[in-house]
NUSEPA-330855 format. One record per residue (C-alpha): x, y, z; residue in three letters. Coordinates in Angstrom, 3 decimals, padded with zeros to 6 digits. Example, Ala and Ser with C-alpha at 12.3 -4.5 7.8 and 13.67 -1.06 7.14 Angstrom:
<pts>
<pt><X>012.300</X><Y>-004.500</Y><Z>007.800</Z><code>ALA</code></pt>
<pt><X>013.670</X><Y>-001.060</Y><Z>007.140</Z><code>SER</code></pt>
</pts>
This chain:
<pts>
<pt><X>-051.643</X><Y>018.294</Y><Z>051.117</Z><code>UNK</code></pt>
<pt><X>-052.489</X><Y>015.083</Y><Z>049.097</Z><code>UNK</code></pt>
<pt><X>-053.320</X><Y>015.421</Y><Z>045.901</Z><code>UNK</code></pt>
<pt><X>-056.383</X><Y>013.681</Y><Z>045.145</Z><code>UNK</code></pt>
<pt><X>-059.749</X><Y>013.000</Y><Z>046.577</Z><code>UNK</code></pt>
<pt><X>-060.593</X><Y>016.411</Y><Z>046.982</Z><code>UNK</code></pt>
<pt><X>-063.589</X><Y>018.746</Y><Z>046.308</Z><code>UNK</code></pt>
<pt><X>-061.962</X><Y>021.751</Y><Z>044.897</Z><code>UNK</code></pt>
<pt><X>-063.392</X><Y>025.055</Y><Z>044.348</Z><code>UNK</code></pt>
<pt><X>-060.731</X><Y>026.904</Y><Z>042.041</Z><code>UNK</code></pt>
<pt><X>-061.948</X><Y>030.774</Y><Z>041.735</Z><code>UNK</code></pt>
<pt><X>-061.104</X><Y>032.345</Y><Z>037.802</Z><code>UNK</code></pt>
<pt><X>-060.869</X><Y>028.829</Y><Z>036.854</Z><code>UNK</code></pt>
<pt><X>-062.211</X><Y>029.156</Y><Z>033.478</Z><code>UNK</code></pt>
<pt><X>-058.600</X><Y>030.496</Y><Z>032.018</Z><code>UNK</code></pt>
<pt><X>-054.800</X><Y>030.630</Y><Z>032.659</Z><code>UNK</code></pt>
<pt><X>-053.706</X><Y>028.982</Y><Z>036.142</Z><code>UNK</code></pt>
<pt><X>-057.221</X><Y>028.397</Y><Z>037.144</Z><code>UNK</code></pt>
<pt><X>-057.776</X><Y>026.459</Y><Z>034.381</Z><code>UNK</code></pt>
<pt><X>-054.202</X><Y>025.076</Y><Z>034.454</Z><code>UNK</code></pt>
<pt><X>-054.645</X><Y>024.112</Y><Z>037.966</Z><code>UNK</code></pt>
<pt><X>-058.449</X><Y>022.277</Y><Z>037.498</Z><code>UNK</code></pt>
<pt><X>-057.422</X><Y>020.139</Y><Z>034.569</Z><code>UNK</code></pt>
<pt><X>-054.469</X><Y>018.969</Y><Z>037.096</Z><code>UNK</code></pt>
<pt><X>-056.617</X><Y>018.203</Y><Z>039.965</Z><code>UNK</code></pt>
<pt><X>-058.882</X><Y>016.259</Y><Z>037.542</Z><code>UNK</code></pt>
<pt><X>-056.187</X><Y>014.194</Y><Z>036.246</Z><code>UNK</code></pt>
<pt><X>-055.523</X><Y>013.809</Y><Z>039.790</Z><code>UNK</code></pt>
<pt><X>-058.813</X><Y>012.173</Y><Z>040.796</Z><code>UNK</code></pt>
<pt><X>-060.711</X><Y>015.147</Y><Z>042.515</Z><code>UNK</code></pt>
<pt><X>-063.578</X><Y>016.672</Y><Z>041.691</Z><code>UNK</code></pt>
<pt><X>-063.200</X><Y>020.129</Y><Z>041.077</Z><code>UNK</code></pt>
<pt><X>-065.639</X><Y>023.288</Y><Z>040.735</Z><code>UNK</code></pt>
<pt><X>-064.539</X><Y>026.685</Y><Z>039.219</Z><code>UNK</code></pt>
<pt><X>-066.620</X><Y>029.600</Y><Z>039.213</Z><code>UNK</code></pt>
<pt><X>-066.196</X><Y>033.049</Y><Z>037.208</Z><code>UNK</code></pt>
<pt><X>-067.926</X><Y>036.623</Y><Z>035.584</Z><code>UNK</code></pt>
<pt><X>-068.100</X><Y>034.989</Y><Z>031.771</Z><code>UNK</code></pt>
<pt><X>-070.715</X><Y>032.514</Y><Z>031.177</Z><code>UNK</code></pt>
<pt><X>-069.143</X><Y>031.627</Y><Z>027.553</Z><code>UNK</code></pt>
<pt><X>-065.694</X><Y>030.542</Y><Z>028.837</Z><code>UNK</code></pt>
<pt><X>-066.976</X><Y>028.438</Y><Z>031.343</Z><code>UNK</code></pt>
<pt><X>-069.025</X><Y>026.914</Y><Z>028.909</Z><code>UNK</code></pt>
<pt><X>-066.073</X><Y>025.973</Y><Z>027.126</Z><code>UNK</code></pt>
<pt><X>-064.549</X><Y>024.528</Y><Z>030.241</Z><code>UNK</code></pt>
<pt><X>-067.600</X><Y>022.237</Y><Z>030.687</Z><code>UNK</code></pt>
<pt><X>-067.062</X><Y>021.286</Y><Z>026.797</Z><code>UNK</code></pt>
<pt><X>-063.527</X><Y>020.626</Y><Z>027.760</Z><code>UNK</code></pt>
<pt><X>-064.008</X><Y>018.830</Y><Z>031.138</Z><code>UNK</code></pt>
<pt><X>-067.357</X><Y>017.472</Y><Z>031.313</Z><code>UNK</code></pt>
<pt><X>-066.684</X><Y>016.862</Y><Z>035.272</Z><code>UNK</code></pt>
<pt><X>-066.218</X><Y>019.911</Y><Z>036.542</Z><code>UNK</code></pt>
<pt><X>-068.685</X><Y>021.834</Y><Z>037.884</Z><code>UNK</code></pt>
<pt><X>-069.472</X><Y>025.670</Y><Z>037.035</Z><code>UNK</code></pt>
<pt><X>-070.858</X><Y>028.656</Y><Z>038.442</Z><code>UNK</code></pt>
<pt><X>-070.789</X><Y>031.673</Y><Z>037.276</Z><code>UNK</code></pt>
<pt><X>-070.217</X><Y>034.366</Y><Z>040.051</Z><code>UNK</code></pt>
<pt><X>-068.879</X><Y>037.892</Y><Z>040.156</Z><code>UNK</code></pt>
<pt><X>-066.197</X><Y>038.365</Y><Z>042.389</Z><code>UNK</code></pt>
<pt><X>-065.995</X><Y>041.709</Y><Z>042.546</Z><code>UNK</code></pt>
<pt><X>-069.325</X><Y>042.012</Y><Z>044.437</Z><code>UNK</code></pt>
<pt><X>-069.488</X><Y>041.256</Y><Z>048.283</Z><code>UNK</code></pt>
<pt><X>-073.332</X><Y>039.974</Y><Z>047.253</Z><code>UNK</code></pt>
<pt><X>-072.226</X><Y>037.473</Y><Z>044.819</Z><code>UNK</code></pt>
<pt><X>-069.370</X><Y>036.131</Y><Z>047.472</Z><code>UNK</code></pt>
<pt><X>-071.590</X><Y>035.669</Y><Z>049.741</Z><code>UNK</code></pt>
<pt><X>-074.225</X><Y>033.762</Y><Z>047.410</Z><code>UNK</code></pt>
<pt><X>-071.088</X><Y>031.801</Y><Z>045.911</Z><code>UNK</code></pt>
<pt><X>-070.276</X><Y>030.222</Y><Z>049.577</Z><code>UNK</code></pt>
<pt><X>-074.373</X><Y>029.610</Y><Z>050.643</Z><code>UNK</code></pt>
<pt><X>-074.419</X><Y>028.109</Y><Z>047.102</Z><code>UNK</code></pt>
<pt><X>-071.224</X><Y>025.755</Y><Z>048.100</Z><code>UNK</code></pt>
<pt><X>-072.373</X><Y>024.754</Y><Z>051.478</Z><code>UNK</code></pt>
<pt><X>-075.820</X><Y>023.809</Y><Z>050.442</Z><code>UNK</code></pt>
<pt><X>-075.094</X><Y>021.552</Y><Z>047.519</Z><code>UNK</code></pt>
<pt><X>-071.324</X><Y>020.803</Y><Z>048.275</Z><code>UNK</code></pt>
<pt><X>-070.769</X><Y>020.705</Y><Z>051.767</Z><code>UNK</code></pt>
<pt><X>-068.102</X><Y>018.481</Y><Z>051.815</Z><code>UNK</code></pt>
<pt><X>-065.753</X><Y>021.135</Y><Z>049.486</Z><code>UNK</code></pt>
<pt><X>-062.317</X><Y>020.253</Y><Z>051.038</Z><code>UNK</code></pt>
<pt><X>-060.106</X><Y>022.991</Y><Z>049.496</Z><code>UNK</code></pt>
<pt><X>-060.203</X><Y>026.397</Y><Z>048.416</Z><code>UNK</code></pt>
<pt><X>-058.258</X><Y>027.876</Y><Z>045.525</Z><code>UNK</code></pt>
<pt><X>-058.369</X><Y>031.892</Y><Z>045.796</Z><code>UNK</code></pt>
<pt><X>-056.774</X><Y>032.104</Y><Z>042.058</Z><code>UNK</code></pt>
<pt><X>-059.376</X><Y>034.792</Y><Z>040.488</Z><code>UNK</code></pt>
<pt><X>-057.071</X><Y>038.464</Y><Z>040.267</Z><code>UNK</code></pt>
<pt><X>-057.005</X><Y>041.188</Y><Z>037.531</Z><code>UNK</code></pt>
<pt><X>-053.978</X><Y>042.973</Y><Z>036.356</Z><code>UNK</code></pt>
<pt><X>-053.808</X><Y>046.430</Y><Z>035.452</Z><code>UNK</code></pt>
<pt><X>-050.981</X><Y>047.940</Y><Z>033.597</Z><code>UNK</code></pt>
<pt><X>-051.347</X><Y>051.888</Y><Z>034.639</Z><code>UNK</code></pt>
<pt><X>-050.074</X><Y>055.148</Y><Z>035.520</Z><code>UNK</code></pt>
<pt><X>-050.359</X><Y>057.032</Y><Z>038.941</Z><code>UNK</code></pt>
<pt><X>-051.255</X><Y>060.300</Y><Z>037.242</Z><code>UNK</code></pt>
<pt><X>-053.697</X><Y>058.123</Y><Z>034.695</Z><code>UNK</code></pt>
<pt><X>-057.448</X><Y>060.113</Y><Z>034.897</Z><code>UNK</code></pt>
<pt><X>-059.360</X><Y>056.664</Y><Z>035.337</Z><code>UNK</code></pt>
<pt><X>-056.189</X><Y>055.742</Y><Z>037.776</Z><code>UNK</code></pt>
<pt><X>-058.002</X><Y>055.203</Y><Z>040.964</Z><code>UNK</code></pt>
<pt><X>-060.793</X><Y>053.527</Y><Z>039.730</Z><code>UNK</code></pt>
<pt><X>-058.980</X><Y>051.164</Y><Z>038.012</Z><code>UNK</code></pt>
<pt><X>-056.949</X><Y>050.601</Y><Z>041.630</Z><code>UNK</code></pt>
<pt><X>-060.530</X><Y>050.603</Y><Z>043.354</Z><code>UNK</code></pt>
<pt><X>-061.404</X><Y>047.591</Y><Z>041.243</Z><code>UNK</code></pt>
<pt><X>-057.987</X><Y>045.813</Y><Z>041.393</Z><code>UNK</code></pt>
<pt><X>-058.228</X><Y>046.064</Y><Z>045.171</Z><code>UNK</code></pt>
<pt><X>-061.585</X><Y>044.977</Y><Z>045.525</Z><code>UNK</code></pt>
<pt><X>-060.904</X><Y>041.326</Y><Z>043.296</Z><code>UNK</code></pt>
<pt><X>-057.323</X><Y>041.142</Y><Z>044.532</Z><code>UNK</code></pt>
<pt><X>-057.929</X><Y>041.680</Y><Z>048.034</Z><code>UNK</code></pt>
<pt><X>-061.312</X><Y>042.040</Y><Z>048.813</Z><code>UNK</code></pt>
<pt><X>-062.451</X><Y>038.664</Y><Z>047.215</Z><code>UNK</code></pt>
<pt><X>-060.329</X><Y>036.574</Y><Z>049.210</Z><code>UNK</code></pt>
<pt><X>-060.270</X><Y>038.052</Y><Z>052.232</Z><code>UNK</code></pt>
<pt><X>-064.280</X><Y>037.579</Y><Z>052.133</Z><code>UNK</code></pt>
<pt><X>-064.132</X><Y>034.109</Y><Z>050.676</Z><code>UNK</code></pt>
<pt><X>-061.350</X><Y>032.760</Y><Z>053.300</Z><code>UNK</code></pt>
<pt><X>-063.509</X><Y>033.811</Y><Z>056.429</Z><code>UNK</code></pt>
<pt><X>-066.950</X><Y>032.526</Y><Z>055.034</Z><code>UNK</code></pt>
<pt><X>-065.438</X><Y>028.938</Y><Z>053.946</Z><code>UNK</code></pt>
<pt><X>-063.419</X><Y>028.985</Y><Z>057.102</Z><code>UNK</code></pt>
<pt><X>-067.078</X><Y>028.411</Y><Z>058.726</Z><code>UNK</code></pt>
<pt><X>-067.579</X><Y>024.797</Y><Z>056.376</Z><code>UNK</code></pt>
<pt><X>-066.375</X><Y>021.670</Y><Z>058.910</Z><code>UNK</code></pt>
<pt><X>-064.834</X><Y>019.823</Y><Z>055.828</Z><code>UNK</code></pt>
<pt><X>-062.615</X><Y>022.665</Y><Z>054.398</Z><code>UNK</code></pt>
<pt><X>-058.790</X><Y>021.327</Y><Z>055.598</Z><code>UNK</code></pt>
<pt><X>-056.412</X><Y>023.342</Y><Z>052.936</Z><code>UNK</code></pt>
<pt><X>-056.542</X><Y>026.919</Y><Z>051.473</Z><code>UNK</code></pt>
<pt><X>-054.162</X><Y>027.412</Y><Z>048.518</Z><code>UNK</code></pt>
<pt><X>-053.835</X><Y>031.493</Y><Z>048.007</Z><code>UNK</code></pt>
<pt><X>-052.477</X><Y>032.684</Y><Z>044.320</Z><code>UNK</code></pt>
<pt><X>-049.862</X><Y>035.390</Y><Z>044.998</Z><code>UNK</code></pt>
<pt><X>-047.013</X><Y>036.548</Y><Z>042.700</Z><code>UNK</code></pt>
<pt><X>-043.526</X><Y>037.095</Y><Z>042.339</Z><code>UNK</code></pt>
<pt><X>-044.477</X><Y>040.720</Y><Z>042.341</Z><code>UNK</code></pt>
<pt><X>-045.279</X><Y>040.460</Y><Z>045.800</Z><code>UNK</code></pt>
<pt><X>-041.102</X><Y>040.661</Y><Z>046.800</Z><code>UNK</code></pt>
<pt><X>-040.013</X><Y>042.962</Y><Z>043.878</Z><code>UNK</code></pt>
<pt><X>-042.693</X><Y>045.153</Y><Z>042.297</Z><code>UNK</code></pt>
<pt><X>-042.820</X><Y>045.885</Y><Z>038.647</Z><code>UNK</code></pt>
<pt><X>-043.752</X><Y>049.673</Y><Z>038.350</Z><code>UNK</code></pt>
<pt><X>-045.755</X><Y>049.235</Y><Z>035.455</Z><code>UNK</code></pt>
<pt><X>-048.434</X><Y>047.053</Y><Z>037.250</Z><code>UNK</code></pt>
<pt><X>-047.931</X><Y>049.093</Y><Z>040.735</Z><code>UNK</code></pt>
<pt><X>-051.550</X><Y>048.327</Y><Z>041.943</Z><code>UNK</code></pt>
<pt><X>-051.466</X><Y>044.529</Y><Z>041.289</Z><code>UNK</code></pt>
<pt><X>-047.809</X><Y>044.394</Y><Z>042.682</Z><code>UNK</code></pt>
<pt><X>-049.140</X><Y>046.307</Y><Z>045.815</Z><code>UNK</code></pt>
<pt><X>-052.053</X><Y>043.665</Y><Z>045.995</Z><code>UNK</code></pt>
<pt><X>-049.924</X><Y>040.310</Y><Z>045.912</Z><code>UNK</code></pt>
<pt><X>-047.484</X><Y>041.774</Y><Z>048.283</Z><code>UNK</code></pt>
<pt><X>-050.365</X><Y>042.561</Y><Z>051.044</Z><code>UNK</code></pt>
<pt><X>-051.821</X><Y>038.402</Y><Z>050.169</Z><code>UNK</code></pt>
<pt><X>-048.201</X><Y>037.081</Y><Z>050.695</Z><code>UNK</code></pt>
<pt><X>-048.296</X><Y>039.679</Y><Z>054.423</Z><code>UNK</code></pt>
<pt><X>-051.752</X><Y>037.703</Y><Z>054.726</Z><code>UNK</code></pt>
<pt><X>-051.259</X><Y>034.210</Y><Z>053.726</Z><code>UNK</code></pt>
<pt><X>-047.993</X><Y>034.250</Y><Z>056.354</Z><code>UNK</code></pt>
<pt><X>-050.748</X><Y>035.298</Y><Z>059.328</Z><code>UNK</code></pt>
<pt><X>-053.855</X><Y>032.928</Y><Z>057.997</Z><code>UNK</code></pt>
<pt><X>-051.418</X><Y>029.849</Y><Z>058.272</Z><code>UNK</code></pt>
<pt><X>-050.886</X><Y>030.578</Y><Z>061.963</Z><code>UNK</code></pt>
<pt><X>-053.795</X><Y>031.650</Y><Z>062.679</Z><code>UNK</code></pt>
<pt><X>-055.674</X><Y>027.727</Y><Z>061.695</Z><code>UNK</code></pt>
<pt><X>-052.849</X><Y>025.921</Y><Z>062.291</Z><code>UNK</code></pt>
<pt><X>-054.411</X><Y>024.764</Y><Z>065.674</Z><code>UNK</code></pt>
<pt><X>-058.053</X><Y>023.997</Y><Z>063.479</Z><code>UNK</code></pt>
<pt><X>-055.213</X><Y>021.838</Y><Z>061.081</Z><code>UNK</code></pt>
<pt><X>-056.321</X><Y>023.718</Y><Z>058.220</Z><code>UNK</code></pt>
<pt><X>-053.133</X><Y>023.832</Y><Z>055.999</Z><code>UNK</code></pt>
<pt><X>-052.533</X><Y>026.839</Y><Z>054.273</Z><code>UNK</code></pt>
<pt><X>-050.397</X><Y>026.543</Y><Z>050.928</Z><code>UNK</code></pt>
<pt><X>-049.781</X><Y>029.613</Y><Z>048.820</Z><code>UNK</code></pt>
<pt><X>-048.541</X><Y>029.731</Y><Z>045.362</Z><code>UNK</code></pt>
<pt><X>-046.094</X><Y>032.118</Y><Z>043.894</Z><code>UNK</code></pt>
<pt><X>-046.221</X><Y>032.477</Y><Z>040.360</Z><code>UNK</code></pt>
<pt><X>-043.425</X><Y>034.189</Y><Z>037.745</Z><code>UNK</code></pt>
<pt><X>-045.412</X><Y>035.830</Y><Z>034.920</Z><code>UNK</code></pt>
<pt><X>-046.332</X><Y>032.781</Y><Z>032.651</Z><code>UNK</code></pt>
<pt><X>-048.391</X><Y>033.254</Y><Z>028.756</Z><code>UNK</code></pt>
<pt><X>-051.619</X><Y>034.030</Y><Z>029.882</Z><code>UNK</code></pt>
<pt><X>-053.934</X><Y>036.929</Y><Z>028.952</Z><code>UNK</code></pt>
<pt><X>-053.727</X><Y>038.643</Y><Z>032.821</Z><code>UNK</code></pt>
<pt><X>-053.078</X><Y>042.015</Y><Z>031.756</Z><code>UNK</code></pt>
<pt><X>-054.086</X><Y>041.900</Y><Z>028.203</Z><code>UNK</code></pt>
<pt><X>-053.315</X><Y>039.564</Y><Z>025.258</Z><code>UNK</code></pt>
<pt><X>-049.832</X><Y>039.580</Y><Z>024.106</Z><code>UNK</code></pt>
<pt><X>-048.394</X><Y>041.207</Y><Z>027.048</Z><code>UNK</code></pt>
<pt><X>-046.986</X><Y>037.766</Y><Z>028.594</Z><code>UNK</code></pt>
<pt><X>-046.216</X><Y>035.912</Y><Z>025.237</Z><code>UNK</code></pt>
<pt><X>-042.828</X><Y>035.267</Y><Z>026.059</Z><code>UNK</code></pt>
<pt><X>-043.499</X><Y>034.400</Y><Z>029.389</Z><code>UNK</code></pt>
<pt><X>-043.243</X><Y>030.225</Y><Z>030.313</Z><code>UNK</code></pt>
<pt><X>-046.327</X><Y>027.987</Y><Z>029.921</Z><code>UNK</code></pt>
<pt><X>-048.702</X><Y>027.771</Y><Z>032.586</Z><code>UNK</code></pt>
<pt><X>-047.901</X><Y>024.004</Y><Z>031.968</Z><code>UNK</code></pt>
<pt><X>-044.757</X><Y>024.167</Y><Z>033.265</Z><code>UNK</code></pt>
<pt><X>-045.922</X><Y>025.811</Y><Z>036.830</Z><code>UNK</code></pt>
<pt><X>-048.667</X><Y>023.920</Y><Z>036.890</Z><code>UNK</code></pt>
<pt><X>-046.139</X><Y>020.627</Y><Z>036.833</Z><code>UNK</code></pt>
<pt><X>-043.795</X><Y>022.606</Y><Z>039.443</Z><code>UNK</code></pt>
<pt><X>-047.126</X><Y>023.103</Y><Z>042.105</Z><code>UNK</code></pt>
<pt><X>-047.823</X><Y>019.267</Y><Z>041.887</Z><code>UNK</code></pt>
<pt><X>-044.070</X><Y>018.021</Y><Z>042.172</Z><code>UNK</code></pt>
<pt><X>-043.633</X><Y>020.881</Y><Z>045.231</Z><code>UNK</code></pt>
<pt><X>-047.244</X><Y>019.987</Y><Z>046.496</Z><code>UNK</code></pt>
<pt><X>-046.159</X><Y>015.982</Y><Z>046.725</Z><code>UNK</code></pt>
<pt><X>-043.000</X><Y>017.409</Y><Z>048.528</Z><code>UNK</code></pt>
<pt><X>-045.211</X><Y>018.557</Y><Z>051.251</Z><code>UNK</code></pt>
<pt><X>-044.225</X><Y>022.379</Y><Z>050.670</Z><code>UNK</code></pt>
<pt><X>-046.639</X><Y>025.246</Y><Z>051.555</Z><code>UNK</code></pt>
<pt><X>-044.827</X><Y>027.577</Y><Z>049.852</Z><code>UNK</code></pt>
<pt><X>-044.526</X><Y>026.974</Y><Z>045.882</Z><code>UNK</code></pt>
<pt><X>-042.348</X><Y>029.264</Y><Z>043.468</Z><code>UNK</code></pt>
<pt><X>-040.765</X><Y>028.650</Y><Z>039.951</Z><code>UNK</code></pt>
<pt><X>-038.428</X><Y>030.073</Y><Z>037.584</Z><code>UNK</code></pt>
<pt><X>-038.582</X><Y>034.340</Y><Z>038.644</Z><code>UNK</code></pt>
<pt><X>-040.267</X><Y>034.081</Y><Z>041.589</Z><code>UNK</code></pt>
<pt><X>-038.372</X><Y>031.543</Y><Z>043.280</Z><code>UNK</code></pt>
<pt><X>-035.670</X><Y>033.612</Y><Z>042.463</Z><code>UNK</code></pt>
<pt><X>-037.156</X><Y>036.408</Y><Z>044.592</Z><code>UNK</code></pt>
<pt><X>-038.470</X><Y>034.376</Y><Z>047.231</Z><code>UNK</code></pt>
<pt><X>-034.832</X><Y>033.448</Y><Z>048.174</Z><code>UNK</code></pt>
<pt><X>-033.225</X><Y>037.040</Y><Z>047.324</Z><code>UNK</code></pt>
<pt><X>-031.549</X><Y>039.032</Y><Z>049.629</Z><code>UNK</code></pt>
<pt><X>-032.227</X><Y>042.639</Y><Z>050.016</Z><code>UNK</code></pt>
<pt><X>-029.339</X><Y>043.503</Y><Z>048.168</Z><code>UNK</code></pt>
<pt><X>-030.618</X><Y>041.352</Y><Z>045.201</Z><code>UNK</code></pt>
<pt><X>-033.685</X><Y>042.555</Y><Z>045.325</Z><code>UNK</code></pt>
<pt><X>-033.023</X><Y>046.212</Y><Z>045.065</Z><code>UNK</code></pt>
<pt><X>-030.766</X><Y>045.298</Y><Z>041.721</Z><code>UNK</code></pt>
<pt><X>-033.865</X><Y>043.173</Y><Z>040.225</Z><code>UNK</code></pt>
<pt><X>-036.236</X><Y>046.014</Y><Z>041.098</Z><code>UNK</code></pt>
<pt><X>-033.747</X><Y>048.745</Y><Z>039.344</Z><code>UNK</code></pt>
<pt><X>-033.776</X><Y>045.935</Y><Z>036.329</Z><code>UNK</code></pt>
<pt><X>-037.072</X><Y>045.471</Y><Z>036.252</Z><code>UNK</code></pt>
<pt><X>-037.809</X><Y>048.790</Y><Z>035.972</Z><code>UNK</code></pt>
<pt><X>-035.309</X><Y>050.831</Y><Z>034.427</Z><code>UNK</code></pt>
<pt><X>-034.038</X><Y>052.955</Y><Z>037.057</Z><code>UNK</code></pt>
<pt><X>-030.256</X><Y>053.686</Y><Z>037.954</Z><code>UNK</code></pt>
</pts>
């Protein structure tokens, strides 16, 4: 994928790697839209990078998808690339009361959202890359997050299928694998220690000039290239079991 000359919509670009990833593609000479649920942080954005475009849009409802893409390929129908960043996290229990609601709504952002988004901008002629979001957590879940590890594991399963299946429409298909990094996904303090979204964000551009379609860093690169063996230890690590 080059780099610049792009229109770029980045979904949950107002914060963490969407952000990290639109003030990239900006410096890179592309003009990038981001759309999410909070008015006020996109606002910011705006104050932030006067060029990029906003809209606010609600992921989590098929309706607002829908309107998101008719919105796109009326007044940007060349968009070139799609970012499917936007994904909650949510740290929770099995036997947790509110349990499967909270699943219901990580599944239908995680999943959902994508899935929905990839087929309707699949139908614009200019679209030629789709860069999906995954996770480390996709190769060795963490138990605390069980939903959200579930989630990333079935976009990796996807992203592997959707890059053969428009490979012959040369639609390149590039996902990126994050390690937890200091953001708020999850709740505030809960990756503090974590690396700076900076530092992935300079990883996905050096790996993205390579030519690579898949990107990891730091943990997840680490799993990416695990063997079973070595993933079984880093689950039993990760999670405190014998």
């Amino acid at each position: 994928m080059h780099i610049s000359n792009h229109k770029i919509l980045i979904t949950g670009g107002a914060s963490g790697i969407g952000l990290g990833l639109a003030r990239r593609f900006v410096q890179e000479k592309n003009t990038v839209i981001i759309c999410g649920r909070r008015k006020a942080a996109l606002r910011e954005v705006s104050e932030q990078l006067p060029s990029v475009i906003t809209r606010v849009c609600d992921l989590s409802r098929a309706e607002e998808r829908q309107e998101l893409y008719q919105w796109v390929a009326k007044e940007h129908p060349d968009l070139t690339v799609l970012v499917n960043n936007a994904g909650i996290q949510q740290w929770m229990n099995v036997s947790d009361a509110d349990f499967f609601q909270r699943a219901t709504d990580e599944i239908r952002i995680n999943i959902e959202a994508p899935l929905q988004l990839t087929s309707l901008f699949l139908n614009l002629p200019s679209l030629t890359s789709i860069l999906n979001v995954t996770s480390g957590l996709a190769f060795v879940p963490l138990t605390k997050v069980p939903v959200y590890s579930a989630t990333k594991a079935f976009f990796h399963s996807f992203t592997l299928s959707l890059r053969a299946l428009v490979k012959s429409r040369d639609i390149e298909v590039i996902e990126l694998i994050p390690p937890a990094l200091n953001t708020d996904l999850g709740g505030k303090g809960l990756h503090d220690q974590a690396p700076p979204v900076s530092d992935f964000i300079n990883a996905v551009f050096d790996q993205l000039k390579q030519g690579k379609t898949e990107i990891s860093f730091g943990f997840s690169e680490t799993m990416v290239k695990a063997t079973p063996d070595e993933l079984r230890n880093a689950f039993n690590r990760m999670n405190g079991t014998p």
